[in-house]
C-alpha positions in Angstrom: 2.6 -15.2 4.9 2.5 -11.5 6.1 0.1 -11.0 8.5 -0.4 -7.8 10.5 -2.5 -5.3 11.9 -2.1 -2.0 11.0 -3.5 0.8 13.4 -3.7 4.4 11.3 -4.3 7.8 12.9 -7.0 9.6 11.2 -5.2 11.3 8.0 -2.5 9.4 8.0 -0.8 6.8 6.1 1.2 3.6 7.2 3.8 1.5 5.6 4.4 -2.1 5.8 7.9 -3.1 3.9 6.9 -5.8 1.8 10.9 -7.4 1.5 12.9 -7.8 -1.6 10.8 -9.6 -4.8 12.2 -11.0 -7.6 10.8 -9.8 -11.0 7.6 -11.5 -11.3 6.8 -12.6 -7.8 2.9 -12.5 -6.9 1.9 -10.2 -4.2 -2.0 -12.4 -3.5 -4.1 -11.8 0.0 -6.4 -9.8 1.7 -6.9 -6.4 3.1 -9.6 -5.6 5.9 -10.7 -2.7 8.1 -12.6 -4.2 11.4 -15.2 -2.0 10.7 -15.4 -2.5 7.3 -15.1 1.0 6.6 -13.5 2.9 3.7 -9.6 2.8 2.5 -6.8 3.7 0.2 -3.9 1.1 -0.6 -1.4 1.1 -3.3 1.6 -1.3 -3.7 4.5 0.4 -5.4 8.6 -1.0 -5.6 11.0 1.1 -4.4 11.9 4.3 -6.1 7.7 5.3 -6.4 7.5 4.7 -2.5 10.4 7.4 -2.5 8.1 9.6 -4.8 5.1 9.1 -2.4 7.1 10.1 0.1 8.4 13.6 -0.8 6.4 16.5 0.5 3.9 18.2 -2.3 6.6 20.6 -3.8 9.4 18.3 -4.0 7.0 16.0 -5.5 6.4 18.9 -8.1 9.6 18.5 -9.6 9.2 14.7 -10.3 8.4 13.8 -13.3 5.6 11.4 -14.6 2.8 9.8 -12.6 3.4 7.2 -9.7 3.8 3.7 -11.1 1.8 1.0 -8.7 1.0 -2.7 -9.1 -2.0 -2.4 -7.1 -4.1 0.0 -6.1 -7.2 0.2 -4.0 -9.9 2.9 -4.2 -12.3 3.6 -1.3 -14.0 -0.5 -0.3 -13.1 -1.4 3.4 -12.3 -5.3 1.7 -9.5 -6.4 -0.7 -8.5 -9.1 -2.2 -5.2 -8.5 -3.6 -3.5 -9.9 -6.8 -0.5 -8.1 -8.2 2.8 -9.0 -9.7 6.3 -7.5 -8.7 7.5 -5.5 -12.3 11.3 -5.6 -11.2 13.2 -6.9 -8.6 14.0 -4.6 -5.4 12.0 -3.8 -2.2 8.6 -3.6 -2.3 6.2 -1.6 0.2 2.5 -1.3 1.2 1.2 2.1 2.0 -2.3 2.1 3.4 -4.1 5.6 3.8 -7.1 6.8 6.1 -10.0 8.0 3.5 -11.8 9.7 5.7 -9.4 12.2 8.2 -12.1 12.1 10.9 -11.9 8.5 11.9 -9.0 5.7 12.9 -8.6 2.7 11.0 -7.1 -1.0 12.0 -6.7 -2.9 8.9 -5.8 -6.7 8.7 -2.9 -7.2 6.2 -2.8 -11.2 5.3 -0.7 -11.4 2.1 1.4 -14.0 0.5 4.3 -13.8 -1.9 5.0 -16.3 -4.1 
């Protein structure tokens, strides 16, 4: 079990390395702000945390659109249910929806 707390300055992201997953492995658990205000989370493998990553113009030059197993779109809860695609490191990246305010989000996930 992962479990974590997560402090993000306002506009800013945070990353929490998820380990090496076989192909298949569940990614299953919840995501909470203390406030229960708004967030973004995506869970991406490897190479598409590299794309995330890259500053807007090298992004530019990537091709294709980011490829993420989960994804979370503005709630301040989660429950979380997503399947590794290949094998290789796996990362959560958490984002700050609103840049005016700090977050501290609970992380409690489980791989199986």
């Amino acid at each position: 079990m992962l479990t974590r707390s997560v402090e993000l300055k306002a506009g800013e992201h945070a990353v929490v390395e998820l380990g090496e997953l076989s192909a298949g492995a569940r990614i299953t658990g919840s995501l909470k702000d203390a406030r229960h205000d708004k967030f973004l989370y995506v869970i991406v493998d490897e190479d598409n945390h590299r794309r995330f990553m890259l500053s807007d113009s090298e992004a530019d030059e990537e091709e294709g659109e980011l490829m993420v197993l989960a994804e979370g779109d503005g709630r301040g809860h989660y429950q979380v249910d997503a399947e590794a695609i290949a094998a290789g490191k796996h990362y959560l990246i958490i984002e700050s929806e609103a840049a005016a305010l700090k977050r501290k989000i609970k992380v409690n996930l489980r791989i199986l």
